[in-house]
C-alpha positions in Angstrom: -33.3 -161.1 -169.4 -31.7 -160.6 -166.5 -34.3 -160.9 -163.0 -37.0 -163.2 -164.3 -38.6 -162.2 -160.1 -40.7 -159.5 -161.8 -43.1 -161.6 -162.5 -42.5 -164.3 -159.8 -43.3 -161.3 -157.7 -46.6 -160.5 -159.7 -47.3 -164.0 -159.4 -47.7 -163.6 -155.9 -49.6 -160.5 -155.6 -52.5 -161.9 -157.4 -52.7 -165.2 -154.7 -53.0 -162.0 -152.2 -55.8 -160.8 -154.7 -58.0 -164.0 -154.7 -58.0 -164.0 -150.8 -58.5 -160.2 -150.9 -61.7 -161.2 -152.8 -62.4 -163.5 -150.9 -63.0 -161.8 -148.1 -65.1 -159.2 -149.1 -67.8 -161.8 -150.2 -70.8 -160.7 -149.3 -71.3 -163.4 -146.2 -68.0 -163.5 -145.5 -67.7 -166.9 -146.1 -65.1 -169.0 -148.4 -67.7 -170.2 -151.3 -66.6 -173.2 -153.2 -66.5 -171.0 -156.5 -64.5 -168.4 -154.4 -62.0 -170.8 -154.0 -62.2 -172.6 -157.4 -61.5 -168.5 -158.7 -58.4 -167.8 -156.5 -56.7 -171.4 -157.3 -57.2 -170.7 -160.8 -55.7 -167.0 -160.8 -52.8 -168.4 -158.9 -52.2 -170.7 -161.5 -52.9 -168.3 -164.4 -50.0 -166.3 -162.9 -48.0 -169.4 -163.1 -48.3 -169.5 -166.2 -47.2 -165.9 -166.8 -43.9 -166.9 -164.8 -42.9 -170.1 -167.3 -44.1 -167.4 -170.5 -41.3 -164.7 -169.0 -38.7 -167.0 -167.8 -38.9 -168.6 -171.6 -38.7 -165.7 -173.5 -36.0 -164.0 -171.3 -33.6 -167.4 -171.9 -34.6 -167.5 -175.7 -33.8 -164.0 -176.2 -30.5 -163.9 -174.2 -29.4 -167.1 -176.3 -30.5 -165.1 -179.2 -28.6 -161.9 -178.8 -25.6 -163.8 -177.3 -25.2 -166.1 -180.8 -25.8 -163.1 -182.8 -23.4 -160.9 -181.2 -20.4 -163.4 -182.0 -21.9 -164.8 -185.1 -20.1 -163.8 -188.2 -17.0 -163.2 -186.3 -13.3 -165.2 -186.3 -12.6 -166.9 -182.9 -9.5 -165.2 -182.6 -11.7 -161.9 -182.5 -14.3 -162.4 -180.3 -14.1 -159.9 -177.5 -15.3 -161.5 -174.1 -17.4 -158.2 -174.0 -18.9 -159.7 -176.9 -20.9 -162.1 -174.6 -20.5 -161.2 -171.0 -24.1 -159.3 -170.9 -25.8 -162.0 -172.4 -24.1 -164.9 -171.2 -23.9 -164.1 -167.1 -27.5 -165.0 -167.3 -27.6 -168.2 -168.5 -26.2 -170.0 -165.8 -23.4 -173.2 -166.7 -25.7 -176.0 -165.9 -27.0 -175.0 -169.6 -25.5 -176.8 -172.0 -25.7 -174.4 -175.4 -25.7 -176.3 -178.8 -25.1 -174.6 -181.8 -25.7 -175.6 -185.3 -24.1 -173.0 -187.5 -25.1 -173.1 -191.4 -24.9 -170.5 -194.3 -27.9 -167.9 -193.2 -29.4 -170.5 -190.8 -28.8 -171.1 -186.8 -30.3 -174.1 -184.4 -29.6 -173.4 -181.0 -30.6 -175.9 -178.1 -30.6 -175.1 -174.6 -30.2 -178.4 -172.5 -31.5 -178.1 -168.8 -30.8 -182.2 -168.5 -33.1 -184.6 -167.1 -31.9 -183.7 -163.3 -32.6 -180.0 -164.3 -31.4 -176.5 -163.8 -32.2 -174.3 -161.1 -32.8 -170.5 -162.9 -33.6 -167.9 -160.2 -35.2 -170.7 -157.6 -36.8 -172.2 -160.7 -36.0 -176.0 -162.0 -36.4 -176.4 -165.2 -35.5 -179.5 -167.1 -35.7 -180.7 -170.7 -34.9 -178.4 -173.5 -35.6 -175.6 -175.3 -34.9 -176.2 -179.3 -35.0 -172.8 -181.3 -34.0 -172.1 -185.2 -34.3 -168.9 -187.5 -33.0 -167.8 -190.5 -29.9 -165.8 -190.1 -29.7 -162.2 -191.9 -27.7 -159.4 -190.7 -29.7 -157.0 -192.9 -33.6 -158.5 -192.4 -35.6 -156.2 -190.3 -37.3 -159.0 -189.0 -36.2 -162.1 -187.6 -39.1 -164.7 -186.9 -37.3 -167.2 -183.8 -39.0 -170.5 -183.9 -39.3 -172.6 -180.9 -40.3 -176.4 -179.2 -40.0 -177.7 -176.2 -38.8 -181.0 -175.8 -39.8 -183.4 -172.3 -40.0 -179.8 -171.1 -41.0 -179.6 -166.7 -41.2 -175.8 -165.1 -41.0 -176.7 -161.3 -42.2 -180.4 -162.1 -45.0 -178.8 -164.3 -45.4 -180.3 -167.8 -45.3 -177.8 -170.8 -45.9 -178.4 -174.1 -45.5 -175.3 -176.8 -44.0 -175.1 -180.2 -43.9 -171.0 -180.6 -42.6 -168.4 -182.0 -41.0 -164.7 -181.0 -41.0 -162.5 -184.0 -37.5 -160.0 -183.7 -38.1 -156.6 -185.2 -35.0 -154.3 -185.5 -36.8 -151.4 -185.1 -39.9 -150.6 -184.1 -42.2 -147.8 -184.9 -40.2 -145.6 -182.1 -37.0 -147.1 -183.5 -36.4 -149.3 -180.8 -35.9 -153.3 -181.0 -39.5 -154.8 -180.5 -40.0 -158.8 -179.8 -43.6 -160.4 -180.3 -44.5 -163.2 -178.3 -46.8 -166.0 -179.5 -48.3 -167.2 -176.0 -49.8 -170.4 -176.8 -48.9 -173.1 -174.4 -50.3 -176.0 -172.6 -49.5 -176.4 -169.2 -50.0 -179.4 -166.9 -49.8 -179.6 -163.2 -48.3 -182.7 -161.3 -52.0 -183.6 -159.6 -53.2 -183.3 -163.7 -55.0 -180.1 -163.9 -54.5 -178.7 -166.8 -54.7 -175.0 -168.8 -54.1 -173.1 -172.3 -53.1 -169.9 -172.7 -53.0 -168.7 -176.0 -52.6 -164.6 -176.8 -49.6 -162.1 -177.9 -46.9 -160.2 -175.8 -45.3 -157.3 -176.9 -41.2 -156.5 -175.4 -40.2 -153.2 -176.5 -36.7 -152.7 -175.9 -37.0 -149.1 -175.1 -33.7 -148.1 -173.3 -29.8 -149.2 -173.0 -29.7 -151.6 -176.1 -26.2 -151.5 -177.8 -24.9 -149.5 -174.8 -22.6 -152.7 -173.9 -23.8 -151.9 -170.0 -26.8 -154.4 -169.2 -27.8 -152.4 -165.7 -29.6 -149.4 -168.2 -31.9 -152.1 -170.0 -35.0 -151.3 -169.9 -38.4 -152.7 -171.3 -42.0 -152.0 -171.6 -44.3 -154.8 -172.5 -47.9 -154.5 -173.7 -50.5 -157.6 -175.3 -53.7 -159.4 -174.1 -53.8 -163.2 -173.6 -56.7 -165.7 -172.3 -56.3 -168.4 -170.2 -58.8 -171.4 -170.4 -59.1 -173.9 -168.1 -60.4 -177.8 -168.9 -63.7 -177.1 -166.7 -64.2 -174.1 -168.9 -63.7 -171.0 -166.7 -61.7 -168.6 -168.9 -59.7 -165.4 -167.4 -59.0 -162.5 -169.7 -56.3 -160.1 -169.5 -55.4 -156.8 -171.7 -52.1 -154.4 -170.7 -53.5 -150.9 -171.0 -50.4 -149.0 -169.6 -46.9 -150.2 -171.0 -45.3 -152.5 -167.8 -42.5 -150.8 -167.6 -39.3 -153.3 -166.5 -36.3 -151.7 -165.3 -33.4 -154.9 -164.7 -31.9 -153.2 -161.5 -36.2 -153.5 -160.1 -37.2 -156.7 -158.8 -40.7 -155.0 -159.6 -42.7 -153.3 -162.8 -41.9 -150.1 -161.7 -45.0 -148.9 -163.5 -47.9 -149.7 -165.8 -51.3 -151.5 -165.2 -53.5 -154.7 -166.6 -57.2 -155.4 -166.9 -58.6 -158.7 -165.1 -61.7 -160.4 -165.7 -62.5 -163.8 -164.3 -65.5 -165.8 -163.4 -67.9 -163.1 -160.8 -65.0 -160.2 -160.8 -62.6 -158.0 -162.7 -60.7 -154.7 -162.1 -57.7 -153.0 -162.9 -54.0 -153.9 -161.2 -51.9 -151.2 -161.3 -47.8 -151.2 -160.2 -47.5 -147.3 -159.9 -45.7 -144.4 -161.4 -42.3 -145.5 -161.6 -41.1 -146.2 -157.8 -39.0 -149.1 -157.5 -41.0 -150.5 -154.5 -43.4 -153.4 -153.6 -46.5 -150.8 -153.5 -49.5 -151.6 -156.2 -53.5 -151.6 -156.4 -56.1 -153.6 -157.2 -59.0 -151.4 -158.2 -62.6 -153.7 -158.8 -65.0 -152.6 -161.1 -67.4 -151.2 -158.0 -64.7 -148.8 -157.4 -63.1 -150.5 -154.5 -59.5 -149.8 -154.4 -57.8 -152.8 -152.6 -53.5 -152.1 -151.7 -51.2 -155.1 -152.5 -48.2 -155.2 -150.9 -45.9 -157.7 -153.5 -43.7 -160.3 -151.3 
């Protein structure tokens, strides 16, 4: 939803991790698999930005189209949209294909692209689901078509599974994470896993600035020389929209030679987190 930066800003915190590592290699010295390890969390975290940015748009267009659907024109309230629509930006073009208990919706970024939040993304995102006001789950199904994130080349056909109401009554999204992602020099990684999105404060208040979100799940990243990175939420990120940062929450990491735990606090809205490593060592990141 609104401020995809959380994770743009996570993004960069774990480039400042890799050269962290780096230098407290035991020579001092930049090894070749030091370097290989940092280039390939930087990219991992890459990754995390095109997973957030695409759920945030799918969602919005989601909400937005069920928030009118149903209605007469005549009746549609511009308060109907206005939380959901601001953040889809009018270089979108929004397709709608509106049958009896069914809805396609395609989001064309155009072949020139779309700047989102310094981001261009071109191509378009193609989603479909079966349309019942009284399901408690709503599975969205997604492709991407010639589909670039910053000139890199993604391929996914996905799906986000909408729950009503969760098991603390609160509107819960599940992520399917597998995508294939390919740089412009031809490198190229998986990711396949599951993100949770609770929905834990402000929905169905009509005033977007309360929404707040905590998001859990585990995903592996695998790269096509083999080196694979784990990592497992194991406290809720907690996502507050006015934040450009998790406020709170922390992730495991383990990579080729290292692991620890990242941790974003206890609920300051600041640019202050930790990297603890498995030794004990606790590193401070500062995110930029």
């Amino acid at each position: 939803m609104k401020n995809f930066n959380a994770f743009k800003k996570a993004a960069l915190s774990f480039a400042v991790l890799g050269l962290v590592f780096t230098s407290c290699s035991d020579d001092n010295e930049t090894t070749e698999s030091e370097v290989q390890d940092t280039i390939e969390v930087q990219r991992s975290a890459e990754i995390d930005q095109i997973d957030t940015v695409l759920g945030d748009l799918i969602i919005n267009a989601y909400e937005e189209q069920e928030q009118t659907a149903g209605k007469p024109t005549s009746t549609i309230d511009e308060r109907d949209t206005i939380a959901y629509a601001k953040d889809i930006p009018d270089c979108v073009t929004i397709t709608v294909v509106a049958q009896q208990g069914y809805r396609q919706v395609t989001l064309d970024f155009g072949t020139e692209g779309c700047v989102i939040n310094e981001h261009l993304i071109q191509g378009q995102i193609v989603f479909d689901y079966t349309r019942d006001p009284e399901a408690q789950q709503i599975m969205i199904n997604y492709n991407l078509v010639d589909f670039y994130f910053d000139a890199k080349n993604v391929i996914a056909s996905r799906s986000i599974l909408r729950e009503l109401s969760n098991e603390n009554g609160n509107p819960q999204f599940t992520h399917d994470l597998s995508v294939t992602v390919i740089w412009p020099n031809g490198v190229q990684a998986s990711r396949e896993g599951t993100r949770v999105r609770e929905w834990v404060e402000g929905f169905g208040s009509g005033v977007f600035s309360d929404n707040v979100f905590e998001i859990t799940g585990n995903w592996t990243a695998t790269f096509v020389n083999g080196n694979t990175h784990t990592y497992e939420v194991i406290v809720p990120l907690r996502r507050e929209v006015t934040c450009a940062y998790f406020v709170s929450g922390s992730f495991d990491v383990q990579r080729t030679n290292f692991g620890g735990i990242f941790d974003f606090g206890n609920g300051d809205c600041d640019n202050q987190a930790t990297f603890t490593f498995n030794n004990g060592t606790e590193i401070p990141i500062t995110l930029n």
